[in-house]
C-alpha positions as CSV (number, residue, x, y, z in Angstrom):
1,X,93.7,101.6,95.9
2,X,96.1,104.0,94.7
3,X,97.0,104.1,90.7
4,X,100.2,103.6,89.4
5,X,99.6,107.1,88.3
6,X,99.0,108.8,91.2
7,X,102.2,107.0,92.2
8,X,104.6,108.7,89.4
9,X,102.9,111.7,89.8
10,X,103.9,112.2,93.5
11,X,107.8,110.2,92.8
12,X,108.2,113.6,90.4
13,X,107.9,115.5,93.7
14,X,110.9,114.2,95.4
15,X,114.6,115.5,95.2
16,X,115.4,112.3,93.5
17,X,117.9,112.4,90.2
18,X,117.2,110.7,87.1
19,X,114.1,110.1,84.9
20,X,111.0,108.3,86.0
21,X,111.6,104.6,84.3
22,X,109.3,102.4,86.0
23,X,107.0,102.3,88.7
24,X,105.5,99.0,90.6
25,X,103.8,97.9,93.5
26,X,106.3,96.8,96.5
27,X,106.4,94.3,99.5
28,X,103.6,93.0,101.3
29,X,102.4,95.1,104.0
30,X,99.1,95.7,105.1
31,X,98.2,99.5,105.7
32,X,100.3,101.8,103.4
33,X,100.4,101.4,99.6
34,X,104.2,101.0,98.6
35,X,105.6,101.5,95.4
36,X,109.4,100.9,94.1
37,X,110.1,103.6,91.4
38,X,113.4,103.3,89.4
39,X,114.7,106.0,87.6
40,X,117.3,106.6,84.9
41,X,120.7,108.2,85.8
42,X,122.5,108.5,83.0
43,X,121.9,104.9,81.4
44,X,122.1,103.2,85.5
45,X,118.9,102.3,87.1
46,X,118.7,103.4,90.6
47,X,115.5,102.7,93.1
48,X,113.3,104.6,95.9
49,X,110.5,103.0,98.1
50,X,107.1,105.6,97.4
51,X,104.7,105.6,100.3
52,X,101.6,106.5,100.0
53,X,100.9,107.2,103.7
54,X,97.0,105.7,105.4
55,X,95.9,108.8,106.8
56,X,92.5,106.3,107.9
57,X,94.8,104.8,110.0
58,X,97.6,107.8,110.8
59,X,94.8,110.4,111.5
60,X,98.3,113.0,111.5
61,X,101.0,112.2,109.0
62,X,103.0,115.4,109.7
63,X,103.0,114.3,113.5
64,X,104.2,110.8,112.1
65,X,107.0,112.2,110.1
66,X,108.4,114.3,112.3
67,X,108.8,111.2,114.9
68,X,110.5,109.6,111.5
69,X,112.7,111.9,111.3
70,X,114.0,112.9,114.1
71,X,114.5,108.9,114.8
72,X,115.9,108.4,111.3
73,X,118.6,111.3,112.3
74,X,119.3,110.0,116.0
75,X,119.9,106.9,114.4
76,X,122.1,107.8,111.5
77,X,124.3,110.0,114.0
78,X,124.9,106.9,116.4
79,X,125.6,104.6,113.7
80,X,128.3,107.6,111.7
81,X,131.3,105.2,112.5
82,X,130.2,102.3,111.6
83,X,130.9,100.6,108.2
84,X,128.1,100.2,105.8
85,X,126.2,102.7,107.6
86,X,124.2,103.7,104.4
87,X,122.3,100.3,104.9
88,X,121.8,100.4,108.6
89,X,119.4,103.4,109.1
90,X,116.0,104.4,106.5
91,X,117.0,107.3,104.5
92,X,114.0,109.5,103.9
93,X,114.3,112.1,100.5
94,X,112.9,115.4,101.5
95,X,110.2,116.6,99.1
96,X,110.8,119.3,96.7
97,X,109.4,121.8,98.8
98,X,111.8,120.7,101.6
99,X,109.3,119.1,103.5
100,X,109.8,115.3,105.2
101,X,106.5,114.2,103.0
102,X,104.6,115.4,99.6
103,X,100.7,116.2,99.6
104,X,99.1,115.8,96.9
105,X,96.4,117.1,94.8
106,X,94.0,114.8,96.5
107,X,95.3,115.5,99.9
108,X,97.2,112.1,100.2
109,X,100.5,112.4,102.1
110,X,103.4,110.4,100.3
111,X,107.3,110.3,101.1
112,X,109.9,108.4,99.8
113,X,113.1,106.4,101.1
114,X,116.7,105.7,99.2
115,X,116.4,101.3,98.6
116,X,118.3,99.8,100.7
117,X,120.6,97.6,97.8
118,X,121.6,93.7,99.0
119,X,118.7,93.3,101.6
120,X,116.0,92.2,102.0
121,X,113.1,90.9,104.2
122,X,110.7,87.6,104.6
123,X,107.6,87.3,105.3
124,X,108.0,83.8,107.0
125,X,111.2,83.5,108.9
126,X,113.8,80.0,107.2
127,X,116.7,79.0,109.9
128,X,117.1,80.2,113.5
129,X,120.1,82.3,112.1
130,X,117.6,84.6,110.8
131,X,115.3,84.5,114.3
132,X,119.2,85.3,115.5
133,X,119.2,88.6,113.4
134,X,116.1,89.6,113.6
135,X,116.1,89.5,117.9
136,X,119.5,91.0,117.8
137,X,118.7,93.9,115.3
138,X,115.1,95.2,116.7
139,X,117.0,94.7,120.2
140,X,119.8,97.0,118.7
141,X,117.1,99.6,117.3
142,X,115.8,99.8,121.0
143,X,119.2,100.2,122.5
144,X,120.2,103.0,119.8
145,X,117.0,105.0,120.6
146,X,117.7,104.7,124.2
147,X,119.2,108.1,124.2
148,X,116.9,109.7,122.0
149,X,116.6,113.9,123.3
150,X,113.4,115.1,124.2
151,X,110.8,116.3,123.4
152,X,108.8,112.5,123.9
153,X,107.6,111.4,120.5
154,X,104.2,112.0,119.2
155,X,101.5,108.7,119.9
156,X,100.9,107.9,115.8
157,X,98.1,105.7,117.3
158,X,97.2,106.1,120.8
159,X,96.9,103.4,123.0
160,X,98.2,101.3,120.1
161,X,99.1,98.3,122.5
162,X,97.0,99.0,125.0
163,X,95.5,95.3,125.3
164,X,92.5,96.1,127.7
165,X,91.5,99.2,125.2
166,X,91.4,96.6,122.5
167,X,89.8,93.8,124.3
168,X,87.1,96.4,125.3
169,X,86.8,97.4,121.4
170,X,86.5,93.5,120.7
171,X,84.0,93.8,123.3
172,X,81.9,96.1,121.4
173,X,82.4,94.6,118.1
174,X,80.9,91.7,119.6
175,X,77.8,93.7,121.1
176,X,77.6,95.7,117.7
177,X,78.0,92.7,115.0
178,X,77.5,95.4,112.4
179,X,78.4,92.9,109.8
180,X,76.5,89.9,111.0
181,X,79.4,87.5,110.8
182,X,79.4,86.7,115.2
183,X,77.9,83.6,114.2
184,X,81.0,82.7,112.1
185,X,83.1,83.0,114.8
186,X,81.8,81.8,118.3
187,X,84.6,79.3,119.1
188,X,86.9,82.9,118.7
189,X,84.5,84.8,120.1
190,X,84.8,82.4,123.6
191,X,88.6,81.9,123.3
192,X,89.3,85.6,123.8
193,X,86.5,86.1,126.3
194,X,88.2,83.2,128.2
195,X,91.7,85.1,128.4
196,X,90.1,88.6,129.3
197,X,92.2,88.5,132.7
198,X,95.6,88.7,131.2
199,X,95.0,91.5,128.8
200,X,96.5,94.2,131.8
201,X,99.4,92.3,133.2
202,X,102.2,94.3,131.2
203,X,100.1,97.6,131.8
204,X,100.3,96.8,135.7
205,X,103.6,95.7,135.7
206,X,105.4,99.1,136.5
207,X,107.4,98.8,133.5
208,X,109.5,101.6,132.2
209,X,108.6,103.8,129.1
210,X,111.1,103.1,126.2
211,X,111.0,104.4,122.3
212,X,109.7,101.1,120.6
213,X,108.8,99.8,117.2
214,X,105.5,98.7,118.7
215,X,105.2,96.3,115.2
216,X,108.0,94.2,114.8
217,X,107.1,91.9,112.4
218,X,109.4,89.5,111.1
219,X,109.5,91.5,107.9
220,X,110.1,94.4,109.2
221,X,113.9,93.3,109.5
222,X,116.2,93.5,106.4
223,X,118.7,90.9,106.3
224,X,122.2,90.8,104.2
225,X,121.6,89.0,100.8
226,X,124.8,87.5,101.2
227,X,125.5,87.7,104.8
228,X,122.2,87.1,106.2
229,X,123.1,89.9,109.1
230,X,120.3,91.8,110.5
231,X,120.7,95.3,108.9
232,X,118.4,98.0,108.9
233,X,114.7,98.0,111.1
234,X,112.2,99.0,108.7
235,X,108.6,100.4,108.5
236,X,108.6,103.0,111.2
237,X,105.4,104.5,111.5
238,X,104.0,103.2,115.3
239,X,107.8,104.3,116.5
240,X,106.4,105.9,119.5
241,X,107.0,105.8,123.4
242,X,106.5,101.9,124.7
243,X,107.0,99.5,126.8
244,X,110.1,97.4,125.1
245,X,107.8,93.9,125.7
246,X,105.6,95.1,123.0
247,X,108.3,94.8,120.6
248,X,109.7,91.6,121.4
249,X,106.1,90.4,122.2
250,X,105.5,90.5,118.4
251,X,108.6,89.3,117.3
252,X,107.4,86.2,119.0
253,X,104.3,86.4,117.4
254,X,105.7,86.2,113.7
255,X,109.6,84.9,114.4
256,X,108.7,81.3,116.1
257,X,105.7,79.7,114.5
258,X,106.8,78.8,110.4
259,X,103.1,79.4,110.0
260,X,102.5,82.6,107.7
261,X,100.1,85.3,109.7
262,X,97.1,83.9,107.9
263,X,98.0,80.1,107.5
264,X,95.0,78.3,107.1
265,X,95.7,74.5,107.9
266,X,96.5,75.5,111.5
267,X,98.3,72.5,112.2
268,X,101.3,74.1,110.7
269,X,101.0,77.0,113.4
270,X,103.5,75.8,116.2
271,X,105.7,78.3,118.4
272,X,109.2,76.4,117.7
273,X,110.8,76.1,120.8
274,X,114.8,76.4,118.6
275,X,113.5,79.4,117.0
276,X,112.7,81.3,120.4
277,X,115.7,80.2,122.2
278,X,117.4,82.4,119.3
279,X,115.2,84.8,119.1
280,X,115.8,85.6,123.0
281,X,119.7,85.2,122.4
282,X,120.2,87.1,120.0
283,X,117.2,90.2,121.2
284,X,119.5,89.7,124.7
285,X,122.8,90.0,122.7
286,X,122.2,93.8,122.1
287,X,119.0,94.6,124.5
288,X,120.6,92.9,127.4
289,X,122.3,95.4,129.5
290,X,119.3,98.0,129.6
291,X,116.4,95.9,130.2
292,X,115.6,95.6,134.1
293,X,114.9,92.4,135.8
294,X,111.0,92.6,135.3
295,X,111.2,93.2,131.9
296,X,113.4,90.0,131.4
297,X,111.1,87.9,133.5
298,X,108.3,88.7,131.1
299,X,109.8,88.3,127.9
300,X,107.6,84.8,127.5
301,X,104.3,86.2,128.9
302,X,104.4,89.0,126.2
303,X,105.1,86.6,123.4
304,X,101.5,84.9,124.7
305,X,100.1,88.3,124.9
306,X,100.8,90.5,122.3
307,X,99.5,87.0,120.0
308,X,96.8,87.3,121.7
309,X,96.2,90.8,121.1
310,X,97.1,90.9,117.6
311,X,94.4,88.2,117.2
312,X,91.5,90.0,118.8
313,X,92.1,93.2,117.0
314,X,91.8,90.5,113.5
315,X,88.6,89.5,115.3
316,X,87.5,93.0,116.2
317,X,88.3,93.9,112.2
318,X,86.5,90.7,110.7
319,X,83.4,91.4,112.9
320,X,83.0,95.2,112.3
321,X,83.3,94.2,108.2
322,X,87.1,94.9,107.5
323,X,87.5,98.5,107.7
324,X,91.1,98.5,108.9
325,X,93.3,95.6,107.4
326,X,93.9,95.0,103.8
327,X,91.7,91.7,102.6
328,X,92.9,89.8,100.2
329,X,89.7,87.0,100.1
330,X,86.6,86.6,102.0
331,X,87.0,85.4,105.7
332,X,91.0,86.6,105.6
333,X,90.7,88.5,109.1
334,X,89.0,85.4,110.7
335,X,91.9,83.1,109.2
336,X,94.0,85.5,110.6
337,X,92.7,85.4,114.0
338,X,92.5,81.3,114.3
339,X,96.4,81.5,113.5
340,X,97.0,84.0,115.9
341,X,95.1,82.3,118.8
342,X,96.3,78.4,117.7
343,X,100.0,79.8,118.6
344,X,98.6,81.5,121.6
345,X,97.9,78.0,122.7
346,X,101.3,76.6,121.9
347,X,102.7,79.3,123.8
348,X,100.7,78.2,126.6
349,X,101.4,75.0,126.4
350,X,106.1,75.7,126.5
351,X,105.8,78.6,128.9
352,X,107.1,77.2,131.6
353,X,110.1,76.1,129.8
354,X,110.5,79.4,127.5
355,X,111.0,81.3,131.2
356,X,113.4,78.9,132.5
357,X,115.6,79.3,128.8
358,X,115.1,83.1,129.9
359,X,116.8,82.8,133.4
360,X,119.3,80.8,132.3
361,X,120.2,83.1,129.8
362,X,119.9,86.5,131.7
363,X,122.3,85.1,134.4
């Protein structure tokens, strides 16, 4: 875990203005260590996000940071004429050495972001205004990104949603049982053996390759303290080439059940049929007039499957002894899982009528 120390030692290598004040532990994500730092400007506090980047996970930061920001750019650039544009877009601070990230003394790779002031996100999504904002804005973020000048960005994490790679590493996990905890999860164990033939139906589909966010968490949308508008995607590190179902796939996943992602009284976990219907508005609203028919017809199915294989790779982590998500208690990747595969099933069980809400809006 990294210090508070560590932390103000790296903030003093970023072109930020002001005196280090206060430093703290920020948001709730799972991978990176995030730290708001305030500092002094003559007697006004002002605030930047600290990362500490996972270089377990993002095996090449300075690959990562370049896709960062080159997006960060092409986005800022396509949004110059529109009003509150400062909000809209992550604003990395370049590093004293004019570098996108700091390395420190340790070798850990940090960077830093101007706060976005007035928003903020939710772990657990409250009205179907929100599920509204959240479609429409990661839609938006695809759209913007659609002309984005080559070179291709870099893979962060290859074969990050490449179901049938991760079903086969589940596989494994199972064979392996390094940490001797199969037995506490046989009912999982069979669910996800008993879905093994969808895991390639997205892969096969001859969908096109589109810059996605590829983890579109719920609260990885800011929303307008007092507007509630979508207004800035955040969290950019699996930004990489995609198939645009991936995204909405996992805004799905965390937008339509008003379970949290490790809810253990799973009768809480229930996809909400009002909360999809605008979700898929408002993600059609701005993602609409690019996405081709095939995409559109699978908008449902990848809700099913990228739940589905969000839950194996909790599975795959619980059973190999939690080496790649932050635990906060013992058991947390398994809890994880059983919420993950519970809305699976109520996804199963409204799919028919999800597609026809689809057709009836894409016409």
């Amino acid at each position: 875990m990294t210090s508070h120390t560590q932390a103000a030692e790296a903030a003093r290598h970023f072109l930020i203005d002001g005196r280090l004040a206060a430093i703290a532990p920020y948001g709730s994500g799972h991978i990176n260590d995030t730290f708001c730092a305030v500092f002094d400007r003559r007697g006004a506090p002002a605030r930047s996000i600290l990362q500490r980047i996972n270089t377990a996970v993002f095996t090449n930061p300075a690959a990562l940071m370049e896709n960062v920001q080159r997006v960060t750019a092409h986005l800022a650039a396509r949004l110059a004429d529109e009003p509150d544009r400062a909000r809209r877009v992550l604003a990395l601070i370049p590093a004293r050495s004019g570098q996108p990230f700091h390395v420190d003394a340790e070798g850990g790779c940090w960077r830093a972001y101007r706060f976005l002031e007035g928003a903020r996100s939710y772990d657990a999504v409250e009205s179907t205004a929100q599920a509204f904002q959240a479609g429409r804005a990661f839609g938006r973020f695809q759209q913007l990104l659609a002309d984005l000048p080559a070179p291709r960005l870099n893979d962060t994490i290859p074969d990050f949603h490449h179901t049938p790679r991760r079903f086969a590493a589940f596989e494994q996990a199972v064979a392996a049982d390094a940490a001797g905890r199969a037995i506490h999860a046989r009912a999982e164990i069979g669910f996800a053996l008993a879905h093994r033939s969808m895991t390639g139906e997205l892969l096969n589909a001859g969908l096109p390759e589109r810059v996605t966010h590829n983890d579109t968490k719920f609260n990885n949308v800011m929303l307008d303290e007092a507007t509630g508008e979508g207004l800035c995607v955040i969290d950019l590190d699996t930004v990489m080439p995609g198939l645009a179902l991936y995204d909405f796939g996992d805004m799905v996943r965390t937008t339509t059940s008003p379970a949290m992602e490790d809810e253990r009284d799973l009768s809480k976990v229930d996809l909400q049929f009002p909360m999809f219907e605008a979700l898929v508005r408002g993600y059609l609203s701005t993602a609409g007039g690019f996405l081709t028919k095939a995409e559109k017809d699978l908008l449902a199915f990848s809700g099913k499957l990228i739940t589905f294989e969000i839950g194996i790779r909790f599975l795959t982590d619980y059973l190999a002894g939690d080496t790649y998500f932050k635990i906060h208690r013992q058991g947390h990747n398994l809890d994880r899982c059983r919420t993950q595969f519970k809305l699976v099933e109520s996804i199963e069980n409204q799919e028919e009528a999800m597609n026809r809400l689809i057709e009836s809006i894409s016409i």
